[in-house]
C-alpha positions in Angstrom: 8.4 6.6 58.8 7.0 7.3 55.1 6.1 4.8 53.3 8.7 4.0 50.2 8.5 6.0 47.4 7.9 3.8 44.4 11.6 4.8 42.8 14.5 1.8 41.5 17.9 1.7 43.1 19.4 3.1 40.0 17.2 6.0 40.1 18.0 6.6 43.6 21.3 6.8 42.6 20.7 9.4 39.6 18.7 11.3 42.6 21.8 11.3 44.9 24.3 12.4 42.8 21.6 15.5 41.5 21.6 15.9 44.8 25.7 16.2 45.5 25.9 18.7 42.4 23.1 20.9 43.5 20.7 19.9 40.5 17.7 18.1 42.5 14.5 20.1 42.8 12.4 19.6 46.1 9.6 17.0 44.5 12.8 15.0 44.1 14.4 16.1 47.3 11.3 14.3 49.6 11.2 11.4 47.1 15.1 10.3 47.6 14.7 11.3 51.7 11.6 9.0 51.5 13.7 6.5 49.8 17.1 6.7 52.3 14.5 6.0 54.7 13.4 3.0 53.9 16.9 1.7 52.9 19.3 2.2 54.9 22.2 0.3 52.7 21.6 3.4 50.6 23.1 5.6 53.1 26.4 4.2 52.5 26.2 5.0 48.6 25.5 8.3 49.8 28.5 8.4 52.6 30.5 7.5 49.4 29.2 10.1 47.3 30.5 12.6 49.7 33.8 11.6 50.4 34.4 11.5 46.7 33.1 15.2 46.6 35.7 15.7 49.6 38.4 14.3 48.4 37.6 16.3 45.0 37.6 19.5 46.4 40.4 19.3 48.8 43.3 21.2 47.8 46.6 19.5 46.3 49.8 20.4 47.7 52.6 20.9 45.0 55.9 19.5 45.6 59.1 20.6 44.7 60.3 17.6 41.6 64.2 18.2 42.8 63.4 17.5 46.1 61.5 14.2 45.4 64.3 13.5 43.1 66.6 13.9 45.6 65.0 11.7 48.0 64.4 9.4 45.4 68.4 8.8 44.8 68.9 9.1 48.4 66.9 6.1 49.2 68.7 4.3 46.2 71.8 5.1 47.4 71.4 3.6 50.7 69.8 0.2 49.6 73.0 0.4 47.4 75.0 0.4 50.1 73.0 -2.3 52.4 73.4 -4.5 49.7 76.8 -4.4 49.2 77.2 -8.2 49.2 75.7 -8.6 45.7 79.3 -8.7 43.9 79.2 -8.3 40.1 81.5 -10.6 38.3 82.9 -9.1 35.1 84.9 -11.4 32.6 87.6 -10.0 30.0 86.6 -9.1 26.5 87.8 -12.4 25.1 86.1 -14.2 27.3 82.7 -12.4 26.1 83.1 -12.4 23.0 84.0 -16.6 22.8 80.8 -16.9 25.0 78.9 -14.7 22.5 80.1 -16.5 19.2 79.0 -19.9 21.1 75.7 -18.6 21.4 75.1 -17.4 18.7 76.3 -20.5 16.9 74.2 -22.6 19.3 71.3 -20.7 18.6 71.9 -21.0 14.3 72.7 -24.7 14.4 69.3 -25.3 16.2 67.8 -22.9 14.1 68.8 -24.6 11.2 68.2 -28.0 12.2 64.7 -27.2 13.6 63.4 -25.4 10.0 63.9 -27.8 7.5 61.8 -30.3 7.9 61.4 -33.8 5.6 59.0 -32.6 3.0 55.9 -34.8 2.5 54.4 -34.7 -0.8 50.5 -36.0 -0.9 48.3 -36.0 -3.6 44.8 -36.2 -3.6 43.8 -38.9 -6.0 42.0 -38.2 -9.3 39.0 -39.5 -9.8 37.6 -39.6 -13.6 33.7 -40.5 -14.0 32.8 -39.3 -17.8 34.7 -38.8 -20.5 33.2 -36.6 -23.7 34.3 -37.3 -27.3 33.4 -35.9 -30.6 33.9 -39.6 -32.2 30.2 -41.0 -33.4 29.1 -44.1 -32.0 32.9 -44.4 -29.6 32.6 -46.1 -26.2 35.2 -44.8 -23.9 36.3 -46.7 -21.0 37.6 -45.6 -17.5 40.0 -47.7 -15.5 42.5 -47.3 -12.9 45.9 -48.8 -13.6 47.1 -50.1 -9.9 50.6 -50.6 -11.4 51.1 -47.3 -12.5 48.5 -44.9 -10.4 47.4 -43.3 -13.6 43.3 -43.1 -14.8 43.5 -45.1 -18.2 40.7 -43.7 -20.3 40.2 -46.0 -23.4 37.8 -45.2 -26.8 36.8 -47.8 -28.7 35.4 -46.7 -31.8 34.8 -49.1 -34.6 35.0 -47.4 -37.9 33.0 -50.0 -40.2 30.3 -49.4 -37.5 30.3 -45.9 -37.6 30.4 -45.4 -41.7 27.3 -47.7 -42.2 25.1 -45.1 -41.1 
C-alpha cells in the first residue's frame, strides 16, 4: 500500500466528482487512488457518487396523465365505497341559517366586549427646577401644591428694592 497522499477530505471529494465527469488528469488520478487507499470510508462517497450518476442517466418512462388519472379516481372511488358508514348529516336551510346568525352574533358580542377596554389615563409628573424672568432683582419660587397636583411657581419682586438702583 502507498503511503497517503497529503490531500483533505474535501479535496478528495472535488477529486471524485472530476473524476465521475471525466475532468481529472492522471497526476490527480494516482493522488485520489492513493488516497481511497488509505481510506476506505471514502469508498462509500464514491459508491454514492455513482449511483447518483446512474440514477441520472437512466432513462424515464413517460406515462400516459389519463391513465394515472383514471387510476387515481378509481382508487377514490373504492375507499368511497369501503367507507360507506361515514353518513353526512344535512340540516334544512332554516336550520343553517339560525345556526349561522347565532354565530355570528356570538362571535360580535365577544368581539365587542373583548375591545373596549377601561381606559387608564397616566401622567408622568412635571417636574419644574428653574424658572427665568426678565424682572430685575425678582426671586421666583417653586413649590408643589399636594392639594391640587399643580407646580406653583411664585416671583417675588419688590419694587422699592428694584428702583433704588
Amino acid at each position: 500500500m502507498k503511503n497517503a497522499p497529503d490531500i483533505s477530505q474535501d479535496h478528495a471529494r472535488l477529486l471524485m466528482s472530476q473524476l465521475l465527469d471525466g475532468e481529472l488528469d492522471a497526476s490527480d488520478a494516482s493522488r485520489l487512488d492513493s488516497y481511497l487507499q488509505a481510506h476506505p470510508e471514502a469508498q462509500d462517497w464514491m459508491e454514492n457518487l455513482d449511483l447518483v450518476r446512474d440514477a441520472s442517466n437512466a432513462p424515464t418512462a413517460l406515462q400516459d396523465h389519463s391513465a394515472s388519472i383514471s387510476s387515481i379516481q378509481e382508487s377514490i372511488a373504492k375507499e368511497g365505497m369501503a367507507s360507506s358508514g361515514n353518513r353526512l348529516i344535512s340540516f334544512p336551510a332554516f336550520v343553517r341559517s339560525l345556526a349561522a346568525a347565532a354565530a355570528v352574533a356570538i362571535v360580535g358580542t365577544v368581539t365587542w366586549m373583548g375591545l373596549h377596554p377601561e381606559a387608564h389615563a397616566h401622567y408622568e409628573p412635571n417636574v419644574v427646577e428653574f424658572v427665568a424672568t426678565d424682572l430685575p432683582g425678582a426671586s421666583t419660587y417653586i413649590y408643589p401644591d399636594e392639594e391640587t397636583g399643580w407646580t406653583v411657581v411664585w416671583v417675588d419682586s419688590d419694587p422699592l428694592e428694584a428702583n433704588k438702583g
